[in-house]
C-alpha positions in Angstrom: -8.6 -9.6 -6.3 -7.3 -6.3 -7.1 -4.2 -4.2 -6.2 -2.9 -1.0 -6.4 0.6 0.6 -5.2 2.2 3.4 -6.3 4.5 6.3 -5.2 5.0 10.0 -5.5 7.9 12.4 -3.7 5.4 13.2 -1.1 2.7 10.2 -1.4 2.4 6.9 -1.5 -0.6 4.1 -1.7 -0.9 0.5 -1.2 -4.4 -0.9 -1.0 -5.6 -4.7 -2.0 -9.8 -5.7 -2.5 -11.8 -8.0 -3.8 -15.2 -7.4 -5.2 -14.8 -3.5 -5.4 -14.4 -3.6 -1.2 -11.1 -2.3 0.4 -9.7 -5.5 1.8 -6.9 -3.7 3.3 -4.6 -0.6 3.1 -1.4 0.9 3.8 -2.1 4.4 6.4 1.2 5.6 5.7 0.2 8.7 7.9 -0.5 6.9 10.9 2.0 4.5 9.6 -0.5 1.1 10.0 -2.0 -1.2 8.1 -5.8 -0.7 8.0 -8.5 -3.5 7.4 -12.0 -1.7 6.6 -14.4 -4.1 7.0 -16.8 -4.2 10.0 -15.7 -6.6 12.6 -19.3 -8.5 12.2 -18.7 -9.9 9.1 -16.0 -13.1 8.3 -13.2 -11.4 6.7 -9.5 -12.0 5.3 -6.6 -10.9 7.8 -3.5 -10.2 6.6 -0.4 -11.3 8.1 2.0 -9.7 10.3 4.5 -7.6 8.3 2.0 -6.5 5.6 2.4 -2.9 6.5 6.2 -2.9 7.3 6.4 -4.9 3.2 4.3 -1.8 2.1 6.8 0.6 3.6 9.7 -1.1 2.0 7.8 -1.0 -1.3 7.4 2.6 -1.0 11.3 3.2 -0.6 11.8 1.5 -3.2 9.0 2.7 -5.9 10.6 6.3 -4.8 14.3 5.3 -5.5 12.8 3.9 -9.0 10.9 7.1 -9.7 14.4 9.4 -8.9 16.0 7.0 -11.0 14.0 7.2 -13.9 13.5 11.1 -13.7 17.9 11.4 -14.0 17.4 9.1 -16.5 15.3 11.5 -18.6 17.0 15.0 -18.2 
């Protein structure tokens, strides 16, 4: 299982697979949580809240990044 979150001023990304496959994302653009995989196949679903947990992650990776930029001027 794999991860990856991270945050810009302008961008963010969430996004969790397994086995190289996107298991699920964060569309902050259409502000929902995406799962990828074709509905034929037996997959993981995650719960209710996933996207709305991303979102709050975001505000907080961009309070942390203006935090740490005052911090280095």
């Amino acid at each position: 299982r794999f991860r990856i979150a991270g945050c810009s001023d302008s961008d963010g990304e969430k996004l969790y697979s397994l086995d190289g496959e996107e298991m699920w994302y964060a569309d902050f653009i259409n502000k929902k949580g995406v799962e990828p995989q074709p509905s034929f196949i037996d997959h993981i679903s995650y719960v209710e809240g996933t996207y709305e947990g991303a979102v709050a992650q975001q505000q907080t990776c961009r309070q942390n990044l203006k935090l740490r930029r005052k911090a280095m001027k």
